[in-house]
VEXDREN-444655 format. One record per residue (C-alpha): x negated, z negated, y negated. Coordinates in Angstrom, 1 decimal. Layout:
% residues N
{{X, Z, Y}}
...
***
This chain:
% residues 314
{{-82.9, -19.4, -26.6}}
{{-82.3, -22.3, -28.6}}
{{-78.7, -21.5, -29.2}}
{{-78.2, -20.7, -25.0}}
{{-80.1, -24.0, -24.7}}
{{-77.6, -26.2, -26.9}}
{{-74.6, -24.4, -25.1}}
{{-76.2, -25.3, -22.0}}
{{-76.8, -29.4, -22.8}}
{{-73.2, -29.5, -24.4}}
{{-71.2, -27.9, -21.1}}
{{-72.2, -31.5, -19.4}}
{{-71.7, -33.8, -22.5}}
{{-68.4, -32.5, -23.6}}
{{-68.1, -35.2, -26.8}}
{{-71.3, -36.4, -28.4}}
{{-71.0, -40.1, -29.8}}
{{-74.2, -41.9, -30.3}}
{{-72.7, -44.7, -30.9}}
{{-71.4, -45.0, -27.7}}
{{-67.6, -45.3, -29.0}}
{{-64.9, -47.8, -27.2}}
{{-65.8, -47.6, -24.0}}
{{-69.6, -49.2, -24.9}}
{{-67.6, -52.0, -27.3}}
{{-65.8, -52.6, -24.5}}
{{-68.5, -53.6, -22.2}}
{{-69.5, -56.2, -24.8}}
{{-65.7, -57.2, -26.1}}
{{-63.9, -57.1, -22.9}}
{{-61.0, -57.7, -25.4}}
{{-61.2, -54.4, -26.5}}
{{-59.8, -53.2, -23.8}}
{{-56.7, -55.2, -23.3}}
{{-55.9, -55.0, -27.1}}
{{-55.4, -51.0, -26.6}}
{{-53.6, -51.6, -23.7}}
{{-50.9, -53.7, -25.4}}
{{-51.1, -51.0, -28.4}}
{{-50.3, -48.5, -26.8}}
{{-47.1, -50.5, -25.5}}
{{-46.5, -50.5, -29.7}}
{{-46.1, -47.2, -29.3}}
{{-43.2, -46.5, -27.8}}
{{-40.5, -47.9, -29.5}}
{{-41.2, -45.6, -32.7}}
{{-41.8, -42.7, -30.6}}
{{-38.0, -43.4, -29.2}}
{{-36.7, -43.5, -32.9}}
{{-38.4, -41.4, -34.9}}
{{-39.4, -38.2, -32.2}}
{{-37.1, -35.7, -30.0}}
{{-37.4, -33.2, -26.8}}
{{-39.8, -35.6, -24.3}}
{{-41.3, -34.4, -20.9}}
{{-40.6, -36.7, -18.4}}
{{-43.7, -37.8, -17.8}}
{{-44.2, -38.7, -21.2}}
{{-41.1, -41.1, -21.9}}
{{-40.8, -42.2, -18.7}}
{{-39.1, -45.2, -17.4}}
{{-41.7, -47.4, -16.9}}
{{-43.1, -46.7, -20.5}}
{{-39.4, -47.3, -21.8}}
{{-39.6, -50.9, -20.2}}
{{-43.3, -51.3, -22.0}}
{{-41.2, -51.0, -25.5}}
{{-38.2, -52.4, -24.4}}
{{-40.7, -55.9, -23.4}}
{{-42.3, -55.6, -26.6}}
{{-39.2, -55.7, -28.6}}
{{-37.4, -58.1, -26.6}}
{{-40.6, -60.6, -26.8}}
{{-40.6, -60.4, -30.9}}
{{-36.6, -60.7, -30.5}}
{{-36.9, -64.0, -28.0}}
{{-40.1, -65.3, -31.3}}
{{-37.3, -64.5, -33.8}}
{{-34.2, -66.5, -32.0}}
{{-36.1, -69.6, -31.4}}
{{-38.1, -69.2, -35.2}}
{{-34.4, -69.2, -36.4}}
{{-33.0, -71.7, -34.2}}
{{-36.1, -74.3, -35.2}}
{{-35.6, -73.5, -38.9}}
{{-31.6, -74.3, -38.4}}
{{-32.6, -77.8, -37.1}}
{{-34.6, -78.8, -39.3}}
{{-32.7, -77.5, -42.2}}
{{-29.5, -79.8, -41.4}}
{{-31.6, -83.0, -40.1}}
{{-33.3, -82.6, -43.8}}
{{-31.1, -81.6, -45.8}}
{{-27.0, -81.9, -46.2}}
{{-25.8, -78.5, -45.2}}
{{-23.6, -76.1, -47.8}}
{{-20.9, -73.8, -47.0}}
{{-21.5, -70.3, -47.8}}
{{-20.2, -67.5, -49.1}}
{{-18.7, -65.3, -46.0}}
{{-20.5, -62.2, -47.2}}
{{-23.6, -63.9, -48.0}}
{{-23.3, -65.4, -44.6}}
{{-22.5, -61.9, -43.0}}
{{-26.0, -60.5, -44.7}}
{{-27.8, -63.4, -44.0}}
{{-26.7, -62.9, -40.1}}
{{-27.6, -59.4, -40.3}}
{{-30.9, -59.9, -41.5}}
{{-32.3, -62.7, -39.5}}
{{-31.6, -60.9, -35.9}}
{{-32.6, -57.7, -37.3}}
{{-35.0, -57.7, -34.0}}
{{-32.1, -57.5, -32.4}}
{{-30.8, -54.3, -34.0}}
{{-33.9, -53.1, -33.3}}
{{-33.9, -53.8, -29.5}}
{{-30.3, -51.9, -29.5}}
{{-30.8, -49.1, -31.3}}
{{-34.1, -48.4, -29.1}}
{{-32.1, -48.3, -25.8}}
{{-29.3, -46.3, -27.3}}
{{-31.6, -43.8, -28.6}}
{{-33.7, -44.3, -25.6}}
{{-30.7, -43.7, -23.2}}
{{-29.6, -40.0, -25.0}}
{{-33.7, -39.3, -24.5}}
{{-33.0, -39.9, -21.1}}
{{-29.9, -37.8, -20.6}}
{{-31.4, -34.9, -22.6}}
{{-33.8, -34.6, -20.1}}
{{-31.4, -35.1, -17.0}}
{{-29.5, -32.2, -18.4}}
{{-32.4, -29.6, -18.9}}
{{-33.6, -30.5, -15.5}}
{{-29.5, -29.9, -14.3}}
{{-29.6, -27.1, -16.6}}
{{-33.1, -25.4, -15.4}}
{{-34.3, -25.5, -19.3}}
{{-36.8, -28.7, -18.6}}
{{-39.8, -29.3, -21.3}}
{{-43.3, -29.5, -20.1}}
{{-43.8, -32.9, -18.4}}
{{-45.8, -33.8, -20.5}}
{{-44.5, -33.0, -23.9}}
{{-45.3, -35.8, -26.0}}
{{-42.1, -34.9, -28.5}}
{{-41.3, -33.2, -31.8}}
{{-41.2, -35.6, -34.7}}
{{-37.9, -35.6, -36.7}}
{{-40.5, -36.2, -40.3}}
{{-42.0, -33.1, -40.1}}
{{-40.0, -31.5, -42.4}}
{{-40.7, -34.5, -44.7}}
{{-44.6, -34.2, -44.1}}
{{-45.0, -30.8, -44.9}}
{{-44.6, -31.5, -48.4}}
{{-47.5, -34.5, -49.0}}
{{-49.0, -32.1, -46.8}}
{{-49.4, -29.1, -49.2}}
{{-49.7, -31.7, -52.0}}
{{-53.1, -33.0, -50.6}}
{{-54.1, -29.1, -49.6}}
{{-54.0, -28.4, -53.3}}
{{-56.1, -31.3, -54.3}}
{{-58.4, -30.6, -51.8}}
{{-58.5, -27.2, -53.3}}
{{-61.1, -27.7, -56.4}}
{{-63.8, -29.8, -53.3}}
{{-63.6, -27.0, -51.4}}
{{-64.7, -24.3, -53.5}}
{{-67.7, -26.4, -54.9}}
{{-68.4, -26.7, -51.1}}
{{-67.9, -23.0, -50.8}}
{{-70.4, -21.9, -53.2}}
{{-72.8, -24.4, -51.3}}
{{-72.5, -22.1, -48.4}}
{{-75.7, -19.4, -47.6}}
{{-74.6, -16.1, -48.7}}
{{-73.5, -14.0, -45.7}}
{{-71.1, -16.7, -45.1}}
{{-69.7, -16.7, -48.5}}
{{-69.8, -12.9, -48.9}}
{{-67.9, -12.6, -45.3}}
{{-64.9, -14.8, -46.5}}
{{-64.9, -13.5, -50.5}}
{{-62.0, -11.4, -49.8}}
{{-59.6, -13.7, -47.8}}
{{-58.0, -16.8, -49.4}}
{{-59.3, -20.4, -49.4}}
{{-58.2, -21.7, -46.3}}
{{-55.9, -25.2, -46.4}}
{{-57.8, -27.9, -45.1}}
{{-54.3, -29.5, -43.8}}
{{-52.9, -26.8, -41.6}}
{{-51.4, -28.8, -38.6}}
{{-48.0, -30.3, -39.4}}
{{-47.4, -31.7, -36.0}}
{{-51.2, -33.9, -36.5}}
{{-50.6, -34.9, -39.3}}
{{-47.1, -36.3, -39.2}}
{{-47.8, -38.0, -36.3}}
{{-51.3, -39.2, -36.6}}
{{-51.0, -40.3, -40.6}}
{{-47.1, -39.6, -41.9}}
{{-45.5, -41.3, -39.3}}
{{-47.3, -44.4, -39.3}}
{{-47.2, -44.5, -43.5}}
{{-43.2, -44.4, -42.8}}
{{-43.6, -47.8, -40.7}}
{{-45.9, -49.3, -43.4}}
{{-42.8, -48.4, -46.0}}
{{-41.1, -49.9, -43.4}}
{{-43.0, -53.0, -43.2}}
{{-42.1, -53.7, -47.4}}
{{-38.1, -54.5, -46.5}}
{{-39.1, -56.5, -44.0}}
{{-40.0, -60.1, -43.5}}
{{-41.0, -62.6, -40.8}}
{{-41.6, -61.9, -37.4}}
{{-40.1, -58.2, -37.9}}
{{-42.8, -57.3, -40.5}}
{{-45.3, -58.4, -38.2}}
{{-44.1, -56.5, -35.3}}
{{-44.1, -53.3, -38.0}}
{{-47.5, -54.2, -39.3}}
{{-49.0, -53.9, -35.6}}
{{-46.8, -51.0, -34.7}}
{{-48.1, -48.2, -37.6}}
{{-51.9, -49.0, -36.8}}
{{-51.3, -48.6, -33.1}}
{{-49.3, -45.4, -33.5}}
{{-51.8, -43.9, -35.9}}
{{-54.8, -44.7, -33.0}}
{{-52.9, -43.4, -30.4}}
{{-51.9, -40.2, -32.2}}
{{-55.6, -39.4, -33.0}}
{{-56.6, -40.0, -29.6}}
{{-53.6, -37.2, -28.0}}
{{-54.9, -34.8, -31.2}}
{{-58.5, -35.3, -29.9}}
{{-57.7, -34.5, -26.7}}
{{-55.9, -31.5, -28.1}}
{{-58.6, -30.3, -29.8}}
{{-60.8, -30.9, -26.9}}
{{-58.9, -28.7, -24.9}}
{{-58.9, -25.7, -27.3}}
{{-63.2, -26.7, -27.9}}
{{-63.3, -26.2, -24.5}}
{{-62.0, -23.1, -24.4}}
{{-64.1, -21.7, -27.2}}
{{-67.3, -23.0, -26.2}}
{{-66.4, -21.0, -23.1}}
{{-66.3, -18.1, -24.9}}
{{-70.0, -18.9, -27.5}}
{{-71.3, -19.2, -23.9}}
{{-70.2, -16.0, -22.5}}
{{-71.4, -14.2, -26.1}}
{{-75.0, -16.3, -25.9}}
{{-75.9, -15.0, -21.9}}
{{-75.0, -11.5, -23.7}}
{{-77.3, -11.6, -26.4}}
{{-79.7, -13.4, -24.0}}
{{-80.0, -10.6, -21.5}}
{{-80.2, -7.9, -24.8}}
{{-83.3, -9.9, -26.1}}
{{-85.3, -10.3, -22.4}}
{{-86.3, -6.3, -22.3}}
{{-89.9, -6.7, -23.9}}
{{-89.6, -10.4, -25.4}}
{{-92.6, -12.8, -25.1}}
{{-91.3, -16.2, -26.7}}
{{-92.3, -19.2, -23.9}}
{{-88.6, -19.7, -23.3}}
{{-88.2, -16.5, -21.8}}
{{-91.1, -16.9, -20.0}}
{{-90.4, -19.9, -18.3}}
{{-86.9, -18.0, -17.4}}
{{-89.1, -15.6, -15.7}}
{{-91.1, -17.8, -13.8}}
{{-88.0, -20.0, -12.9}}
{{-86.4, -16.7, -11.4}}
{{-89.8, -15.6, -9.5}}
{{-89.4, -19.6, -8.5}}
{{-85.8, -19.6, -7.2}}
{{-86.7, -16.2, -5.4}}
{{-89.4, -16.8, -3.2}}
{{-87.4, -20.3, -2.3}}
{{-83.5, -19.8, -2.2}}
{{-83.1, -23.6, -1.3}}
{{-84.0, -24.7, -4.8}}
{{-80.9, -22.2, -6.0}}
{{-78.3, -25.2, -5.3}}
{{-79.4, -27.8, -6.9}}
{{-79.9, -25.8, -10.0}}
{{-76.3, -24.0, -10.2}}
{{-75.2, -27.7, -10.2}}
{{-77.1, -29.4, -12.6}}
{{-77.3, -25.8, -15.2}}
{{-74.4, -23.4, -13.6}}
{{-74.8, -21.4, -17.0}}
{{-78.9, -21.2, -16.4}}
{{-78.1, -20.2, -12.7}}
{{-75.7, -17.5, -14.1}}
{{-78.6, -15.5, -16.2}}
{{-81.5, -16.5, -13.5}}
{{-79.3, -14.6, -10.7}}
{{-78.6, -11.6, -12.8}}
{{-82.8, -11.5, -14.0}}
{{-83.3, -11.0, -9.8}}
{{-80.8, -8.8, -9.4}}
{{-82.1, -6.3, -12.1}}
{{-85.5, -6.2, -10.1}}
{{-84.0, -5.4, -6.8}}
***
């Protein structure tokens, strides 16, 4: 009863978070709020470089312009950073003749923002025609298909590094464990406590890239890099939680189904109060069929078990 009861409270509070997570801090930091908004503009431009095959309602247009506006603002900060710092460099001091080279690099690297801002819409633009052609070509992705990361054959490796650190934890955990669980896995192998590639490139490998990034940088691009890799490491977790969500769903679904089973096994002869009360709330719901309604809303599982308790006795 106690395991059909927790099944029961968890099918209407699908994520548990006492602490009331971002959407309470955002009631009391309206900030909050507009600061993942911009983020998630952040976003973009790395998903353009470093990711491939897009749905189109992923990358669409609309989120292209988001990253195209982010890059062009921290291009526009970087122009007129430059331009102030060429002022007051020749009102100050007498200017010197460089080296054309040195002058070449030194042209390079202060509009880097610039390269940046083209490379993103040349990138951005093949995106784009990929996904004209699959819809010409009746191959289209899912519209939502958030893109395969071109580091994943980079991030299996730390991968598998961590899983055999992790190795030595997890059998001292192991042993922790009560013994029918530890005699029912004794034959199989110690399971790797990395084993999504796509999560983890994108939620910590990706965003570790743009902090390695960040080093070569200076100025007003290593800011704009700095902001980027926390942003895309948030917003990765969150579509991996929703993932996961999506597949909890699915099995709690199924603990459900399995706990109504057992449930109907142990009501032949039981006498603990909970099945008790599931009697009288049967007897209840019998002998007044309006009351039926409001509880398949509020406890559709509940309903379920009371409904096949009054079938039995007919």
């Amino acid at each position: 009863m106690t395991n059909n009861s927790s099944s029961l409270a968890s099918s209407h509070d699908k994520s548990r978070d006492v602490t009331g997570g971002v959407n309470l801090l955002s009631k009391f930091f309206p900030i909050i709020n507009v600061v993942m908004f911009i983020f998630g503009w952040f976003t973009v431009p790395f998903e353009v470089y470093f990711r491939k095959d897009f749905g189109e309602r992923w990358l669409t247009v609309i989120n292209f312009y988001a990253g195209l506006l982010v890059l062009s603002i921290f291009n526009v900060i970087q122009m007129a950073t430059m331009t102030y710092s060429q002022v007051t460099t020749n009102y100050y001091e007498q200017p010197v003749q460089p080296d054309k080279w040195d002058s070449f690099k030194h042209f390079l690297a202060e509009r880097n923002m610039l390269w940046f801002m083209l490379l993103y819409i040349l990138i951005g633009s093949y995106h784009f025609f990929r996904m004209w052609w699959r819809n010409r070509t009746n191959t289209a992705l899912h519209s939502f298909e958030d893109g395969t990361s071109r580091f994943e054959f980079l991030a299996i490796w730390p991968m598998k590094l961590i899983n055999i650190v992790a190795i030595p934890v997890i059998r001292v955990y192991m042993l922790l464990l009560p013994k029918e669980e530890r005699e029912r896995n004794r034959e199989t192998e110690i399971p790797p406590l990395l084993d999504d590639v796509t999560a983890f490139t994108n939620s910590l490998f990706e965003p570790f890239i743009i902090l390695v990034l960040a080093c070569f940088f200076h100025g007003i691009a290593q800011i704009w890099l700095l902001i980027s890799a926390p942003a895309l490491g948030i917003y990765a977790n969150w579509k991996e939680t929703a993932k996961l969500n999506k597949y909890l769903d699915f099995r709690d679904t199924i603990v459900e189904a399995k706990n109504v089973r057992e449930h109907k096994k142990a009501m032949d002869g039981a006498t603990k109060t909970g099945t008790t009360i599931l009697k009288q709330a049967a007897e209840t719901i019998r002998e007044n069929p309006e009351v039926a309604a409001s509880v398949s809303r509020q406890y559709p599982d509940l309903m379920d078990i009371i409904d096949d308790m009054n079938n039995d006795k007919k």
